[in-house]
DOFI-857074 format. One record per residue (C-alpha): residue number from 1; residue in three letters; y, z, x. Coordinates in pm, whole numbers, plus 50000, padded with zeros to 5 digits. Layout:
% DOFI-857074
     i    aa       y       z       x
   NUM   ala       Y       Z       X
...
% end
This chain:
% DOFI-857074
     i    aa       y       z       x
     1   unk   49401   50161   42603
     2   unk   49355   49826   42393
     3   unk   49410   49688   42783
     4   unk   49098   49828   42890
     5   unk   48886   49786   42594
     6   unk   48961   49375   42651
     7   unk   48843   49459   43078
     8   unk   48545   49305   42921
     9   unk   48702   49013   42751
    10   unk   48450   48758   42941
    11   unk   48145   48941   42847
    12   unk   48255   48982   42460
    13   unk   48471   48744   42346
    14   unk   48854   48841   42209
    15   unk   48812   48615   41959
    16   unk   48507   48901   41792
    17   unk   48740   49241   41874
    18   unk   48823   49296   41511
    19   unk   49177   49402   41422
    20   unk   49200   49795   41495
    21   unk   49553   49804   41271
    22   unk   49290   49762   40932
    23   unk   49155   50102   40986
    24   unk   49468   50289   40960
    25   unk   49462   50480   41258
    26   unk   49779   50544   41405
    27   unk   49822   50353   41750
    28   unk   49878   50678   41985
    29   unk   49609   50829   41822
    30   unk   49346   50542   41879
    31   unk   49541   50556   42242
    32   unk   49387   50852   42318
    33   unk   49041   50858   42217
    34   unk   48960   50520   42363
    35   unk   49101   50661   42684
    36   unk   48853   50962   42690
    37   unk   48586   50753   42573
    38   unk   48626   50477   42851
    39   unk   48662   50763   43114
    40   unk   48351   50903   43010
    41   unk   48179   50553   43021
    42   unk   48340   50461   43370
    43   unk   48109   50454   43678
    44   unk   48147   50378   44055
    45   unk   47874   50305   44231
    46   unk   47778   50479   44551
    47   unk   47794   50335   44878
    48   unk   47416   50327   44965
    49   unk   47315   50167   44593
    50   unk   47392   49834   44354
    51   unk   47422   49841   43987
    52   unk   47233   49537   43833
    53   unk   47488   49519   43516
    54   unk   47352   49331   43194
    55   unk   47593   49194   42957
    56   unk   47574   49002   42680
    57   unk   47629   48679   42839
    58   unk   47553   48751   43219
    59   unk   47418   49004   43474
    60   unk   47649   49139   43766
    61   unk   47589   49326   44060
    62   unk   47826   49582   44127
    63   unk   47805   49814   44455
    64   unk   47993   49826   44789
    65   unk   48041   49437   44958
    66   unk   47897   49276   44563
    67   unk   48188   49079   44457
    68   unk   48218   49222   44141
    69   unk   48383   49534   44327
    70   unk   48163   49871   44234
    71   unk   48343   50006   43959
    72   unk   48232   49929   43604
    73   unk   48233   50051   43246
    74   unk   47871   50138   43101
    75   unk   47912   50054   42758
    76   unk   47592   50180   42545
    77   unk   47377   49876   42467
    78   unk   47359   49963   42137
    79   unk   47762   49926   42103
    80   unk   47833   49571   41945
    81   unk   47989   49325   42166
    82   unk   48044   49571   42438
    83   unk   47701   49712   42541
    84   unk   47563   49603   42872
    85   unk   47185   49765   43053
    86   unk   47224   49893   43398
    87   unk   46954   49903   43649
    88   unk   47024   50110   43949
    89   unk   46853   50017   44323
    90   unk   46866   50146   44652
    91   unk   47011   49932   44922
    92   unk   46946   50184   45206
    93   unk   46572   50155   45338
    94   unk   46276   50291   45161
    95   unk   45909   50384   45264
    96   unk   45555   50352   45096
    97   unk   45291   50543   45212
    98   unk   44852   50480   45162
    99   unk   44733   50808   45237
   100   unk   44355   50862   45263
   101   unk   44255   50490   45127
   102   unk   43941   50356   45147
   103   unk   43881   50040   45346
   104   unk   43575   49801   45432
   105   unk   43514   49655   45823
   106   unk   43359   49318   45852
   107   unk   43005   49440   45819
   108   unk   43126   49701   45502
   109   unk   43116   50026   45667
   110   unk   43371   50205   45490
   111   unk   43699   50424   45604
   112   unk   43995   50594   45545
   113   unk   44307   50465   45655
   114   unk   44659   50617   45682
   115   unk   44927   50311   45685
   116   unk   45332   50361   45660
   117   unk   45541   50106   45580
   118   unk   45976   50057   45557
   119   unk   46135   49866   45346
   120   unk   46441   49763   45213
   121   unk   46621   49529   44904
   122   unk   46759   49201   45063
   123   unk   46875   49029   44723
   124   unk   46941   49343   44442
   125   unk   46939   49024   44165
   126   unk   46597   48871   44220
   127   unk   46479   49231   44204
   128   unk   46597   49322   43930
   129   unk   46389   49078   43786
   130   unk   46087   49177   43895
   131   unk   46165   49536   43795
   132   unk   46367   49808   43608
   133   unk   46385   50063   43824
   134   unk   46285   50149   44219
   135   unk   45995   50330   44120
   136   unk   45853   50028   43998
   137   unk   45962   49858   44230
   138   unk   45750   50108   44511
   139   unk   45443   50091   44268
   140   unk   45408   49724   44267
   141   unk   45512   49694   44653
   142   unk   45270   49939   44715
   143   unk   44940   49757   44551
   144   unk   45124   49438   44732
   145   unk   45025   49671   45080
   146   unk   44674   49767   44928
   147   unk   44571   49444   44915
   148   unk   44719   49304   45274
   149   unk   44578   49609   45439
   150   unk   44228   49591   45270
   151   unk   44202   49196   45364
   152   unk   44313   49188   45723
   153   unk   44080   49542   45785
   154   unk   43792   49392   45629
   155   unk   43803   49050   45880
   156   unk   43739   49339   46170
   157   unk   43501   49565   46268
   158   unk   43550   49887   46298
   159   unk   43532   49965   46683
   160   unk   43792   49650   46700
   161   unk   44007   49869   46472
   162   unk   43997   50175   46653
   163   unk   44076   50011   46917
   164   unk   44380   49797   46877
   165   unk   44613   50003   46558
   166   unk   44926   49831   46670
   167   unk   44802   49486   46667
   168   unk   44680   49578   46282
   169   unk   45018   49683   46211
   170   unk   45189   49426   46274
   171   unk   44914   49204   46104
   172   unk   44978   49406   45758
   173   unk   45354   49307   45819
   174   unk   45274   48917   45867
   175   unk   45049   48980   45581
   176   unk   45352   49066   45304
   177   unk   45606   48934   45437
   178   unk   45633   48611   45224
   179   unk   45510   48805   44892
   180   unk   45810   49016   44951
   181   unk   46052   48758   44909
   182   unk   45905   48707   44521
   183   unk   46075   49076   44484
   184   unk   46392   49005   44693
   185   unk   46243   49295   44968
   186   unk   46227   49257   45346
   187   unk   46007   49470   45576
   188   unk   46260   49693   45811
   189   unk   45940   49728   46082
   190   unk   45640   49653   46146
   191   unk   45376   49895   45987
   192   unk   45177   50135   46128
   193   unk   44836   50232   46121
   194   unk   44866   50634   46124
   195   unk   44535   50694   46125
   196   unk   44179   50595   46060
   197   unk   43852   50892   45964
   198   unk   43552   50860   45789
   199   unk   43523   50871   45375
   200   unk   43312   51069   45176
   201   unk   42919   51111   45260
   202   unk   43045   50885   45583
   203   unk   42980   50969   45939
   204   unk   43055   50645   46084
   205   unk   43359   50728   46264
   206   unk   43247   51080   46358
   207   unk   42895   50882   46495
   208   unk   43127   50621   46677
   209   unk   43275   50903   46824
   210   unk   43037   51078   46907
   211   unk   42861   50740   47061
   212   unk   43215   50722   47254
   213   unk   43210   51086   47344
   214   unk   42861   51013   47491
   215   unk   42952   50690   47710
   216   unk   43233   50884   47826
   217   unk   43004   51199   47912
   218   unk   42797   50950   48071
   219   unk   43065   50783   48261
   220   unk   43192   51086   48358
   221   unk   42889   51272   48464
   222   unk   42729   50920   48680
   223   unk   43093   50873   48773
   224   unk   43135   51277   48879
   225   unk   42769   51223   49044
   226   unk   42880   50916   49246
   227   unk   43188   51128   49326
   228   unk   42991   51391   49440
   229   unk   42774   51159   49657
   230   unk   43046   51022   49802
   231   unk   43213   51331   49882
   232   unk   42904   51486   50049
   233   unk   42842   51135   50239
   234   unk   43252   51135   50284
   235   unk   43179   51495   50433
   236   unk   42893   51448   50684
   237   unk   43108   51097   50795
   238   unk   43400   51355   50848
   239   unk   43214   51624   51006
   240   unk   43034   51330   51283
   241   unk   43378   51140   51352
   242   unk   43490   51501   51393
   243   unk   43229   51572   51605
   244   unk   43259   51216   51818
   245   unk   43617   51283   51813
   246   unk   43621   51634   51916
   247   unk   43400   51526   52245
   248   unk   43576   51218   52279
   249   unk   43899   51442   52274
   250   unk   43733   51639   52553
   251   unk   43643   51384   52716
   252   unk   43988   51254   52774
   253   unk   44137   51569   52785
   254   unk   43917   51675   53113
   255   unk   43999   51267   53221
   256   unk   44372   51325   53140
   257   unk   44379   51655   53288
   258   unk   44225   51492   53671
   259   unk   44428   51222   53564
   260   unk   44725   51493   53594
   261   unk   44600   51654   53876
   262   unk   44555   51346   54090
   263   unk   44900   51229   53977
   264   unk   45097   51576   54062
   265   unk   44901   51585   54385
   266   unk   45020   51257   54451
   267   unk   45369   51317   54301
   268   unk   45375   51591   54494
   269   unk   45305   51423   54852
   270   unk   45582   51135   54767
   271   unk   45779   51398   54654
   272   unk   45810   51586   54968
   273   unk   45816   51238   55167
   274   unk   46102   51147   54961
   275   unk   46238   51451   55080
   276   unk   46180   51437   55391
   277   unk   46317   51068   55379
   278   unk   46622   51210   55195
   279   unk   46712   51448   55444
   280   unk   46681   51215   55730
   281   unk   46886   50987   55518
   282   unk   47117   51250   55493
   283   unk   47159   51372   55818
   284   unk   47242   51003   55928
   285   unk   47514   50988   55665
   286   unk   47613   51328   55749
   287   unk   47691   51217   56152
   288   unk   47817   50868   55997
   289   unk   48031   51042   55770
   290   unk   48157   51266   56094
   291   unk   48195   51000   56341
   292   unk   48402   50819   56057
   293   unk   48588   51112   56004
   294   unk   48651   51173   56403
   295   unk   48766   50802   56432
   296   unk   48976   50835   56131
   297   unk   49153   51160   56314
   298   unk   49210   50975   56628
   299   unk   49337   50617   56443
   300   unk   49590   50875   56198
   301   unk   49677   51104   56496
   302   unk   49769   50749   56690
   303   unk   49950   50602   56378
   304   unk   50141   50943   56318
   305   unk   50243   50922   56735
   306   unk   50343   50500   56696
   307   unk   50540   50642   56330
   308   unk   50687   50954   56513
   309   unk   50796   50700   56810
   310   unk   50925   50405   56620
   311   unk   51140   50656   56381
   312   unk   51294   50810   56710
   313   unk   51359   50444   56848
   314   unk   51500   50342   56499
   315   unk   51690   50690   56430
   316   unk   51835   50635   56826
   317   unk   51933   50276   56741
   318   unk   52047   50344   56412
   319   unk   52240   50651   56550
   320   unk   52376   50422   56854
   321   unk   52443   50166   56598
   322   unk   52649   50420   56404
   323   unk   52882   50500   56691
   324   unk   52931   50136   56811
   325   unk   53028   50076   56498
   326   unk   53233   50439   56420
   327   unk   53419   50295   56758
   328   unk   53422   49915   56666
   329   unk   53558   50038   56309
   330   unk   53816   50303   56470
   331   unk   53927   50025   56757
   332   unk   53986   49763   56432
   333   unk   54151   50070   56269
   334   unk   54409   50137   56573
   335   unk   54486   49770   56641
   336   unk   54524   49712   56256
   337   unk   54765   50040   56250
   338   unk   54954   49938   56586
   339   unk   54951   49544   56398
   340   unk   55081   49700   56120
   341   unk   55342   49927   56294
   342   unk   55458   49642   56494
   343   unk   55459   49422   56176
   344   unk   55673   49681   55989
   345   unk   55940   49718   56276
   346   unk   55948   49345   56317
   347   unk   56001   49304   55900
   348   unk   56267   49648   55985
   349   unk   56433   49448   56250
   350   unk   56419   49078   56104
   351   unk   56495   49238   55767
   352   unk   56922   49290   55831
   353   unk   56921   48907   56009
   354   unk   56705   48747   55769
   355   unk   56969   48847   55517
   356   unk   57248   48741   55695
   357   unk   57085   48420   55760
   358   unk   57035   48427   55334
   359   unk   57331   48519   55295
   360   unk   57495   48280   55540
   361   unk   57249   47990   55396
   362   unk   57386   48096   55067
   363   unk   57716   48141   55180
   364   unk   57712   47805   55359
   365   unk   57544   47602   55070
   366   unk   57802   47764   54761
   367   unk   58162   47713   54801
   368   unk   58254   47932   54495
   369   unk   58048   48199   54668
   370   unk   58262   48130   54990
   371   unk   58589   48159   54785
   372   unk   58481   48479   54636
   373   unk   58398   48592   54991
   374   unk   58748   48501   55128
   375   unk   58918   48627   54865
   376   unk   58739   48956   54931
   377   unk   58822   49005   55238
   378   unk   59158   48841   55161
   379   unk   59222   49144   54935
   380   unk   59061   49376   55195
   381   unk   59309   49274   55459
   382   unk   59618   49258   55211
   383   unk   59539   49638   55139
   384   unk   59518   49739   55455
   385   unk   59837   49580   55613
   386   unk   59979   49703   55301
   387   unk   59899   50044   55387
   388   unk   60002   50038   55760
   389   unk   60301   49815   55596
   390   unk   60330   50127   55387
   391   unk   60334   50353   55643
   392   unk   60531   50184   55886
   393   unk   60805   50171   55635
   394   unk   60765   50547   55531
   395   unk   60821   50651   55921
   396   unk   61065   50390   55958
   397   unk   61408   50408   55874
   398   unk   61395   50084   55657
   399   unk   61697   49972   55462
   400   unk   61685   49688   55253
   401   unk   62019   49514   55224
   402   unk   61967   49305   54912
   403   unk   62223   49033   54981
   404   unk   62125   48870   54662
   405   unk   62348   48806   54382
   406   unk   62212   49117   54195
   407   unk   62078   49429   54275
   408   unk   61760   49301   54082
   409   unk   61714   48998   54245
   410   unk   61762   49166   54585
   411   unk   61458   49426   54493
   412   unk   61293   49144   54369
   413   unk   61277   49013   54699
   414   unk   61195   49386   54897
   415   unk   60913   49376   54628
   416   unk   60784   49049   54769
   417   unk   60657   49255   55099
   418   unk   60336   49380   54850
   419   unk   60301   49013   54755
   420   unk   60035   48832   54916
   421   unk   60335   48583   54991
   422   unk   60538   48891   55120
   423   unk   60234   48991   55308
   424   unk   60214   48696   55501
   425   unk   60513   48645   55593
   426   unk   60528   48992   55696
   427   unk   60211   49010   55903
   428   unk   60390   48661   56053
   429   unk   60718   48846   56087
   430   unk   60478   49141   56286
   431   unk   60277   48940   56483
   432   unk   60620   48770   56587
   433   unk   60738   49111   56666
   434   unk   60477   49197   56840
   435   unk   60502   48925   57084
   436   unk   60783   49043   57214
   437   unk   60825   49368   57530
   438   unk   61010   49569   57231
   439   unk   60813   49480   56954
   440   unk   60503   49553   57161
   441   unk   60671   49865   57282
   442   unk   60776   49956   56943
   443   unk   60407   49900   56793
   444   unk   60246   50087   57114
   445   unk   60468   50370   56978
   446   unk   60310   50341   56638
   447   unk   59975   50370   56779
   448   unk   59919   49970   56635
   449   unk   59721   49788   56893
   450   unk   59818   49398   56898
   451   unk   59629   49127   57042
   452   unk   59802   49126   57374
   453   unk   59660   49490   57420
   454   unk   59330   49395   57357
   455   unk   59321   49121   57575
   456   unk   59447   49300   57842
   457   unk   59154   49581   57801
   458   unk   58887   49344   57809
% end
């Protein structure tokens, strides 16, 4: 706690604390007691006030937005070094109130007034000054708003001041607002004049009022009688423009209603002419209409004939068309097929000779293809005088006398007859033969017909 006791080391001086270790006093001890007694002293200050604090050396405001914070220690002043004096004020807004005072007009009639004024503490140091506490501080601000009230009523008179409250209000406010400033106070509003009534023994306000209550009386009854004139002369007007109107109303109602008459009578007769007109009008388009229609039946009964005719002419052509063609197309059709017929026997019949003129071409224009050929029928030939050879030898008493030097050389030689050599000279050996009456003979026997034989048959 020796911490807090130096919070107030600007305001005392560490240099006057005297030395707490000469007493004795054991440290805790001391500890503890200046810790009750600086929570007893300790004070925050509310949010809606400011603590004027008085040291020895200087004065501090403490409160919410001060910067010396709003938390302080109120030493007792009459604690060496340490004690300060506090004066609380208000910072929220404050009124003072003249009820029932007595005021002067311009020619001194006298009054009570009623005024209400707000205030509030701009600057919490310069009023601290002036006072010590808020209720002085209401008391002197209050005899400040005597005196502004009682000069600006007494520059008036009092019908002026009956009259116009607000403008006096505000005049009071003009009034203190620079003596405020000596007490660090600003007015929050303008003031107001509550109310204003006679004083004691006084009937001045009662006998303005009752002079007002007359002129009004008055006003009212010359202004009811005027009324009433007016509504009586407003009434007969009424009652004669009624009248006028009423007959004038007549008046144009019976014009109106010949008016109407004349017109429907009228109306009427052009209506039936217009009739009348209308129907002959009608009847006209009526026969038009028919001999229309009449000419339209003959022209669509003649169209539908010249239609019905031309179809028949065009179905007739288009049908004679048809079977000109159907026999055109079927003539084309049988001389196509008989073309066609002919074409395909022709290609049939040209088809055997047109190979054999290939194949001669072919024939004619490749010797290997010739050899091939007469080796063919080389072969063909061979075979068959090898089989008649055959034959001939099988039915024939043949004996081969092999005068060779061997056996095997004379078979060689009988084995020559299937040689193409053999063959030869056999068909020579025949055709030799054959030449002669008993080889011819011999061969007729055999059923082999020679060359003379066939010359002789053609």
């Amino acid at each position: 706690m020796l911490g807090m006791l130096l919070f107030n080391k600007g305001e005392t001086g560490m240099s006057e604390v005297p030395s707490l270790l000469m007493f004795g006093v054991p440290f805790a001890v001391l500890l503890v007691v200046v810790s009750l007694v600086s929570i007893m002293f300790r004070r925050v200050v509310s949010t809606n006030m400011v603590h004027i604090v008085q040291s020895r050396r200087k004065t501090s405001p403490f409160g919410t937005g001060q910067a010396a914070g709003n938390v302080y220690y109120q030493w007792p002043s009459w604690v060496p070094f340490f004690g300060v004096t506090v004066i609380a004020l208000p910072v929220s807004n404050f009124d003072i109130s003249l009820k029932g005072y007595e005021a002067y007009d311009k020619d001194r009639v006298p009054f009570m007034v009623d005024v209400v004024a707000f205030f509030r503490i701009k600057d919490t140091a310069c009023a601290a000054q002036r006072v010590s506490s808020i209720e002085e501080l209401k008391a002197q601000l209050q005899q400040i708003v005597q005196g502004a009230v009682r000069k600006v009523l007494a520059s008036a008179l009092i019908d002026t001041i009956m009259l116009e409250r607000a403008q006096f209000g505000e005049q009071f406010t003009n009034e203190v607002r620079e003596q405020l400033k000596e007490w660090g106070t600003d007015p929050v509003k303008s003031m107001e004049l509550m109310d204003i009534r006679d004083s004691h023994e006084s009937k001045v306000i009662s006998n303005i009022m009752a002079k007002k209550t007359s002129h009004i009386e008055m006003e009212s009854r010359i202004e009811v009688a005027k009324n009433t004139k007016n509504a009586q002369t407003a009434e007969i007007e009424a009652k004669q423009q009624v009248a006028v109107r009423t007959q004038e109303s007549e008046e144009a109602v019976a014009r109106r209603t010949a008016q109407k008459e004349q017109a429907v009578g009228i109306a009427q007769q052009q209506s039936r002419q217009e009739v009348l007109t209308q129907e002959k009008v009608t009847r006209e388009r009526d026969m038009e209409v028919k001999r229309v229609q009449e000419v339209k039946t003959a022209e669509i009964t003649r169209d539908q004939q010249v239609v019905a005719a031309e179809q028949d002419k065009q179905t007739r052509i288009i049908r004679a068309d048809g079977d000109l063609e159907a026999k055109r197309k079927e003539a084309t059709g049988v001389q196509v097929l008989g073309e066609a017929k002919a074409a395909a026997e022709k290609a049939m019949q040209l088809a055997p000779v047109q190979a054999q003129i290939t194949l001669a071409q072919e024939i004619g224009n490749n010797a290997g293809y010739q050899q091939y050929l007469a080796m063919i029928e080389a072969i063909k030939a061979y075979m068959e005088v090898g089989g008649k050879q055959a034959e001939a030898l099988q039915n024939a008493d043949v004996k081969v006398i092999a005068n060779a030097g061997s056996p095997t050389s004379g078979m060689s030689n009988v084995m020559d007859l299937f040689t193409s050599k053999g063959g030869t000279e056999l068909s020579g050996m025949v055709e030799a033969f054959a030449q002669t009456p008993v080889g011819k003979a011999t061969l007729g026997a055999l059923g082999v017909k020679t060359d003379t034989d066939t010359s002789s048959s053609k």
